[in-house]
N, C-alpha and C positions, 0 to 999 in steps of 0.2 A: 321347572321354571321358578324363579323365585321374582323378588318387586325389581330387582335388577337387570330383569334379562328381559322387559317388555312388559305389556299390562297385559289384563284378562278384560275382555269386552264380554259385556252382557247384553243381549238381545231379549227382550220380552215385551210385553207388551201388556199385561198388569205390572203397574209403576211399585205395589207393595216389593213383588220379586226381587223388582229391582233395586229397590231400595235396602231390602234384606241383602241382597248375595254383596252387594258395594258395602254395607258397612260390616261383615262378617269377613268378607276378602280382603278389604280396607284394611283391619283390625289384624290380619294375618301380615301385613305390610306388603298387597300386592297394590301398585296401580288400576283401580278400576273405573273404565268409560259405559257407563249404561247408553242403551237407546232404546226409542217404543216399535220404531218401524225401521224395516230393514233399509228402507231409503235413507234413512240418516246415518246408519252407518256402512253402508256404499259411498256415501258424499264425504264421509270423514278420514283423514291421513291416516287415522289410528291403523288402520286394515294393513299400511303400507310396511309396519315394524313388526317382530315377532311377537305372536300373541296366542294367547290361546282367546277361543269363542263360546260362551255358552249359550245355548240358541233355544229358543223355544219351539218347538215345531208347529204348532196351531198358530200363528199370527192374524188374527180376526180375519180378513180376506185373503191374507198369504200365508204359504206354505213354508215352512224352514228348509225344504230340500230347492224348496226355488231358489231361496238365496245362496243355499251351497252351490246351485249350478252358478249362479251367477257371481260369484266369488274363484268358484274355478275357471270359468271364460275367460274372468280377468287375470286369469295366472296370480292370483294371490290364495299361498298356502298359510294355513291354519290349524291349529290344532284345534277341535270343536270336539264337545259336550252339548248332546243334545237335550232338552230336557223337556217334557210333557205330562199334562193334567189326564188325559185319557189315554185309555189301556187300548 
């Protein structure tokens, strides 16, 4: 995938993450949409173009496989990178 072929969505929920992988992926010339919780990005078009997802899997109350299921309900494919602070 390159900045032409769709963005890279970041999911986390410590804003530093975010803030790092957007301006390092930025920098590489990909389009990148952060969000803190997975509800904003369920509510956002982004999910509906080709993208890849890097997800955090601890989300303070929520789980990162919850939103994979509910990403897959919605019949929206993704390429996902999941990423975690514990082993």
């Amino acid at each position: 995938m390159n900045a032409q072929q769709g963005g890279i969505l970041v999911l986390d929920d410590d804003t530093r993450v975010c803030r790092s992988l957007a301006r390092l992926l930025g920098g590489a010339g990909y389009r990148v949409e952060t969000f803190s919780t997975p509800q904003a990005l369920l509510a956002t078009k982004a999910v509906s173009e080709p993208a890849c997802l890097i997800l955090d899997l601890r989300l303070g109350t929520t789980h990162g496989m919850d939103l994979l299921q509910a990403l897959k309900d919605g019949e929206r494919e993704l390429a996902v990178i999941i990423l975690t602070a514990y082993g």
